[in-house]
N, C-alpha and C positions, 0 to 999 in steps of 0.2 A: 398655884404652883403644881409642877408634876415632875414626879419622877419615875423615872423607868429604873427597877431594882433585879440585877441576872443573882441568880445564887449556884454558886458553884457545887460540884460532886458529894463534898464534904459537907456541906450544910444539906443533904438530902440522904444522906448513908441511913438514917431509919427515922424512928416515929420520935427520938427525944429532939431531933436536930428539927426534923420537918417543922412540930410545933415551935421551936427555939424563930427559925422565918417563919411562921404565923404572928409571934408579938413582935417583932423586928415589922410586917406590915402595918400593923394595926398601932402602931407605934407611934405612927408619924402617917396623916389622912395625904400628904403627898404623895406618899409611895404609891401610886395606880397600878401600873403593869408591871407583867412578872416573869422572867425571863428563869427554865430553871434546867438544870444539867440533869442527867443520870446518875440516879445512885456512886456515890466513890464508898472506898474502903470504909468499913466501921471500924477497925482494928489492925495491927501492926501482923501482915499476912492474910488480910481478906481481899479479895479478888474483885474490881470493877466492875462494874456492867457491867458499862462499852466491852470491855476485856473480854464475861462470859460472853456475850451478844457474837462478837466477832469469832471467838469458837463456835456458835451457832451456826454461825455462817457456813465455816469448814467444815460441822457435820454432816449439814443441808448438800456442801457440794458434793461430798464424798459418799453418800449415803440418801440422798433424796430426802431425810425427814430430820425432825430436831430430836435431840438427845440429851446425854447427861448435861449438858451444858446448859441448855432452855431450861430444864430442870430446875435448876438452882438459881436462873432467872425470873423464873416464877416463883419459886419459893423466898426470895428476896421479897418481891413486890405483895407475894400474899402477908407475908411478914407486916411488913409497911404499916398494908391496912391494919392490920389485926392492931399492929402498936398505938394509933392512929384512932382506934375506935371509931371508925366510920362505916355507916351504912352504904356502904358501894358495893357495887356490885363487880368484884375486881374477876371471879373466874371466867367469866363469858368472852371478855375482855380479853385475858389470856389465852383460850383457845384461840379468839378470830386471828389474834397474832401470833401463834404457832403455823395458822392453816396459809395466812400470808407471807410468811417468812416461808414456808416452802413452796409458793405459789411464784413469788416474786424471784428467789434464789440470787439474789443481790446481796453484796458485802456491803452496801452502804445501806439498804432498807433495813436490814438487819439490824445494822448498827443504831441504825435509829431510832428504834423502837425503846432503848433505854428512856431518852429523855419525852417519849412521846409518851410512854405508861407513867412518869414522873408529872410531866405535866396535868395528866389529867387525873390525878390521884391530888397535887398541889390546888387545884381548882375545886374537885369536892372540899375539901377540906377549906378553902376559903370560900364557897358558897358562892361562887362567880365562873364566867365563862370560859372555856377553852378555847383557843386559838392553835389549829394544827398548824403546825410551820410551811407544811406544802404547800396550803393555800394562798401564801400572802410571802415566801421566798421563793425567789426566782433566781434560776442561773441561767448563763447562754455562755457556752462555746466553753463549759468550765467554771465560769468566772461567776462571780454576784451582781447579778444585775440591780442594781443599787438603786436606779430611777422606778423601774415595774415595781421593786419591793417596797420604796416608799409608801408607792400610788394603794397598793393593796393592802400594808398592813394599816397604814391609816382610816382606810374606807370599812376594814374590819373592826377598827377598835370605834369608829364611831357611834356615839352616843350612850357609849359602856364606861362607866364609872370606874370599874377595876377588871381585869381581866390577866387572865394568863398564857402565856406564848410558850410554847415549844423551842427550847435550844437546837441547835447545833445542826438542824437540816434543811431543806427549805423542796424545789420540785426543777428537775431541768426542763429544758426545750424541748423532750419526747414524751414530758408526764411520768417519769421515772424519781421516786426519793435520789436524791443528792447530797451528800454529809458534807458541811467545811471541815476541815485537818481538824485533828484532836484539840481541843480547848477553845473550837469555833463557837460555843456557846456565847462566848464574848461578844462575838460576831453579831451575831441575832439580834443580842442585847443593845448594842449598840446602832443593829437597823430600827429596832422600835423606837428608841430613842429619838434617834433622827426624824422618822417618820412622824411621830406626835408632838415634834417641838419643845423636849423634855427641856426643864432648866438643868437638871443633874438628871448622869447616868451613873448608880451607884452600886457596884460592883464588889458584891459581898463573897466574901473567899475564909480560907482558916488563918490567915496572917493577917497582922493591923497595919499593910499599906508596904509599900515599896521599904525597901532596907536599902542604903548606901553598897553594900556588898554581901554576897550569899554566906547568910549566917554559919555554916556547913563549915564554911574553911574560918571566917570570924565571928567566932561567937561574941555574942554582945554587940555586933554593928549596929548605930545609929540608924534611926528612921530618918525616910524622909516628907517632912511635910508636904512638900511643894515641886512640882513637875510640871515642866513645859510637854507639851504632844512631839516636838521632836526628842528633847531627851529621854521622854518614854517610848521612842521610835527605836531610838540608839542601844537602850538599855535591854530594851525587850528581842532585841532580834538580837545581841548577843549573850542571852541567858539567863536575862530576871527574867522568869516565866512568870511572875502574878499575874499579869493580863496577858493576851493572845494580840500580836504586833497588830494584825490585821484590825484590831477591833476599834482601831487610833480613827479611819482614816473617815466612816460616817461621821462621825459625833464631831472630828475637827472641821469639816466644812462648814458645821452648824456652827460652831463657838459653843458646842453645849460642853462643857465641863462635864468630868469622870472624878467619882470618892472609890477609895479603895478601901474596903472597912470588911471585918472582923467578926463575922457569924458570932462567934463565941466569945468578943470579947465587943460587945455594940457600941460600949461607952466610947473607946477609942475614937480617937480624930481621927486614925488612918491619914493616906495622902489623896490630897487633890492635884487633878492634872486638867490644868486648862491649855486654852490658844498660846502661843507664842508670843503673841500680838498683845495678848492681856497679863504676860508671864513680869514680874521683879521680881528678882534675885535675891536670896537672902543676904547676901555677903560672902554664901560661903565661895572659894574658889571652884571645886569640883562638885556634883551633886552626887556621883554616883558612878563607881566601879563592875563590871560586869564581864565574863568570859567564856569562851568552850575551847576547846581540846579537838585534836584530830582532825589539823588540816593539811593539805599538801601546797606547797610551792614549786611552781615550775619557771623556771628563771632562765631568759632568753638574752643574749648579748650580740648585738651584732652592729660592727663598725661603722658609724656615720645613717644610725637608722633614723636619724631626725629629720633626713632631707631623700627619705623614701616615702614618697605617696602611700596611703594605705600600708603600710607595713602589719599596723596591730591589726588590722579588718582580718588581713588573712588567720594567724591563728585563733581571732574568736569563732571566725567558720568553721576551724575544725572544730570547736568546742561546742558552737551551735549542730553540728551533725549528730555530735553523741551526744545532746540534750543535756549538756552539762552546763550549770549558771555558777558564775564565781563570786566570790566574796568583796575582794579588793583587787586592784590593777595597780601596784605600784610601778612606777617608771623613773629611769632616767636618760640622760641626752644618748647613749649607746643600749641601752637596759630596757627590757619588758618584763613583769612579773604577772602570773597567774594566782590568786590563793582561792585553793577549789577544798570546797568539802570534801575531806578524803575518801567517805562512803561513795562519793560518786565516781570513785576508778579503780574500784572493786573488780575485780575476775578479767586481768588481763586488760581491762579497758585504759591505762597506764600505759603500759607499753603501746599501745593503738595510736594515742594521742601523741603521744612523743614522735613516734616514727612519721604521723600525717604532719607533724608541726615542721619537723626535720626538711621533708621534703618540699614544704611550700614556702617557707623564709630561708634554708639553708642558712642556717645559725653559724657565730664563730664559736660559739660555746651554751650548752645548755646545760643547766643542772637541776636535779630535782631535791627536795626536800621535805621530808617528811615527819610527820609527828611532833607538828608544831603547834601552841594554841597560843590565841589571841586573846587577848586583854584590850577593853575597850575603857577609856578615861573620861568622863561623860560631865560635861558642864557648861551654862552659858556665861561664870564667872572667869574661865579660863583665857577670853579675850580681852580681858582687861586688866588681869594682874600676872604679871612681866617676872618671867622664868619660872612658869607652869611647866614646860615641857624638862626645863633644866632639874628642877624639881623630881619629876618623878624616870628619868634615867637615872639620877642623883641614889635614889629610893632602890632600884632593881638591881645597879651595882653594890648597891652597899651588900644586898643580899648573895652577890657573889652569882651574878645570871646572866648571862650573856644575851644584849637583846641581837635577834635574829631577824626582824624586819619593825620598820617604822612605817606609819602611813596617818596623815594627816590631811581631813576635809578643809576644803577652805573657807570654810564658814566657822573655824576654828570652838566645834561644837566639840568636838571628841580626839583624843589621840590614840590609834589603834597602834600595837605592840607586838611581838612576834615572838614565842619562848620556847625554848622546848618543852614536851608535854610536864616532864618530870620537874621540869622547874614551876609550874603553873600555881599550883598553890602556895611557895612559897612569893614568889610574885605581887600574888594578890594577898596577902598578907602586909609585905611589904609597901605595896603602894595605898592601901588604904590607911597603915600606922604614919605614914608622911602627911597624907590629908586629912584624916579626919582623927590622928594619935593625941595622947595629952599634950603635946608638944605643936601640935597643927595650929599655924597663923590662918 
C-alpha cells in the first residue's frame, strides 16, 4: 500500500510540530512520500514565510538585495534546525538562497523558497531524499501540465522507498520557478499521488476534516465523515478552505481517495473524500454549507431576448476584454444575470463594463447590485428528499433575510442563494440549525 501524506504550514511552524510529522510517518510504513509547505505561524501574530518571503521579494525589487525581511527568514529556518537537533548544514544553504533570490528577482522564486528550505530540512530529518519541485513540476502557458509532471515525478521517485517533495512550485516552459496560488501545496500533493498510484492521498492540516459549516459563525458544527470529489468541488471554491479546490482534479481521475486528518489531533478519523462513482450517502439530506461575501450583480433585461441569436455571447465579450471570469449566469426568458467577484471591478472598471455592455445589447433596463454574498447548499441527499429547497427558503425567512438571487445546478448537487453582505452570517446560522439543528429530519 502507499500513501502520499502533504502537511500543511501549521504542522511545519517549528521543531515540536516538525517531530509531531516525523511519528505521524513512521507511524504507519504506508506513508512513503512527503509533500510539505512552508513554515505558517507558531503563534497568534507570527508572520508566514510565504508572507516574509514575498516582502523579500519587494525588498530585492526596490533595493537590489534582501533585507529585514530575509532576516527573519533565516532566522525562522536556523531556529528550526537548532529545535530539531540536527546536524545540517543549514547556513550555506541560506546564503546560496539569498545570492539567488537576488539573482533571480522573481516574486514567485522567492516565494518559493519557503517550502524548498522546509523540504529539505523535512528530508534531513527523516534520513531520505529530496525531490526539488522544479525538476519533476511542470507548467505551459500558466497552467500544470499534469501529463509531463506525472511522467517525471514518477521516474524521480523510482526505486526510492520514502522520499520528500517540495510543495507549492514546480518549473515553466522558459526554466523559470513558477508557484500555484497560495495553498497549491495541495496541488503537488496530489500530483505525487497521482503520479505513483497512491491508494490514499492524505492531507494532514490543524482541523480533523471538513466541518458541515465554518466553525467562526457556528461553533460546535458537525464533522463530516464522508465527501464525494464534487461536493468537495462545491464546497471548496465557495470557502471551506481545508483543501485547495484545485487539488480534487489529479487524484479524481485516478479514483485515489483524499483523508483529511489532524496533525495535532492523529487519532481522529478526519473526512474521507472519494470518486462520485464509489460515493453512498449517509442519509443525511445536505452534507454541507459554505459561503463568501462581496459579490456584484449586473442584471440585464431585455424584451423577447430568447429569440436573439447570441444575445449572452455579446456581453460575455465584454467581460472577456477586461479579463473578468464570473461566478454564476442566472437567467430568464427576458433576464440575463452576471455575479462577478466584486474585487474585479475595482477602480472604475464598473462603470467601463456597464457603458461597453449598454452599447452592444442596448438593454431595456439594467441594474447593478452590490455587496451581496452567496451561500452555497451542498449535498447529493438533496435529490431525493422532496422540499429541500422549500426547506431552506423556509430557514432564511424565518430569520427575517431577504433572498436576493437563487441559482440552481441541474444535477441538483447544490443550491446557490444571494444575501446581503450583512445578513450573511445570520443566514448561515439559520440554514445550517434547519439541517443539521436538534430538530433536523
Amino acid at each position: 500500500m502507499i500513501k502520499v501524506c502533504k502537511f500543511g504550514g501549521t504542522s511545519m511552524a517549528d521543531g515540536i510540530t516538525a517531530l509531531r510529522v516525523k511519528r505521524i510517518l513512521e507511524a504507519d510504513p504506508a506513508r512513503r512520500y512527503v509533500v510539505v509547505s512552508a513554515p505558517g505561524k507558531r503563534y497568534s501574530g507570527d508572520i508566514k514565510i510565504t508572507d516574509l518571503l514575498l516582502e523579500t521579494a519587494q525588498e530585492v525589487k526596490e533595493g537590489g538585495h534582501v533585507g529585514d525581511a530575509y532576516a527573519k527568514v533565516a532566522a525562522r529556518f536556523r531556529s528550526l534546525v537548532k529545535e530539531l537537533s540536527l546536524g545540517f548544514e543549514i547556513e550555506p544553504l541560506l546564503e546560496e538562497t539569498a545570492r539567488q533570490i537576488e539573482q533571480e528577482r522573481s516574486a514567485d522564486f522567492c516565494a518559493s523558497r519557503g517550502e524548498y528550505l522546509s523540504g529539505r530540512i523535512m528530508a534531513a530529518l527523516l534520513g531520505v531524499p529530496f525531490i526539488d519541485a522544479k525538476d519533476v513540476i511542470k507548467f505551459e502557458g500558466g497552467h500544470l501540465d499534469g501529463e509531463k509532471s506525472y511522467s517525471l515525478v514518477r521516474e524521480a521517485l523510482k526505486g526510492k522507498r520514502r522520499a520528500v517533495v517540495a510543495g507549492f512550485y514546480g518549473e515553466d516552459e522558459r526554466g523559470h520557478v513558477k508557484t500555484f496560488p497560495r495553498g497549491g501545496s495541495d496541488i503537488t500533493g496530489a500530483v505525487v499521488a497521482r503520479a505513483v498510484g497512491a491508494d490514499e492521498y492524505e492531507n494532514w492540516t490543524d482541523v480533523s476534516g471538513f466541518l458541515a459549516c465554518d466553525p467562526r459563525i457556528v461553533p460546535g458544527a458537525v464533522g463530516i465523515d464522508k465527501l464525494s470529489y464534487k461536493e468537495l468541488r462545491e464546497l471548496s471554491y465557495m470557502g471551506a478552505n481545508v483543501l485547495h479546490a484545485e487539488a480534487v482534479y489529479p487524484v479524481r481521475e485516478a479514483n485515489i481517495p483524499i483523508r483529511i486528518l489532524n496533525t495535532f489531533r492523529p487519532q481522529d478519523a478526519g473526512t474521507r473524500i472519494v470518486s462520485t462513482e464509489h460515493f453512498r450517502p449517509d442519509g443525511r439530506t445536505v452534507t454541507g454549507i459554505a459561503g463568501k461575501k462581496d459579490f456584484t450583480v449586473i442584471f440585464i433585461e431585455k424584451a423577447q431576448m430568447n429569440e436573439m441569436s447570441g444575445f449572452a455571447l455579446r456581453p460575455l465579450e465584454v467581460l472577456k476584454r477586461h479579463d473578468i471570469s464570473f461566478e454564476h449566469m442566472p437567467s430568464g426568458i427576458d433576464t440575463l444575470s452576471f455575479v462577478i467577484d466584486s474585487n474585479q471591478l475595482k477602480g472604475g472598471v464598473l462603470a467601463e463594463v456597464l457603458a461597453e455592455i449598454e452599447a452592444c445589447v442596448a438593454p431595456d433596463k439594467m441594474n447593478v447590485i452590490e455587496n451581496i454574498a452567496l451561500i452555497a447548499v451542498v449535498g447529493h441527499g438533496m435529490n431525493r428528499n422532496v422540499g429541500t429547497a422549500a426547506r431552506l427558503f423556509r430557514a432564511i425567512a424565518r430569520a427575517g433575510v431577504n433572498v436576493r438571487l437563487i441559482d440552481q445546478g441541474s444535477s441538483e448537487l447544490n443550491i446557490i442563494v444571494g444575501v446581503d453582505n450583512e445578513n450573511y452570517e445570520r443566514s448561515i446560522k439559520a440554514v445550517y440549525d434547519e439541517f443539521f439543528g436538534p430538530d433536523a429530519a
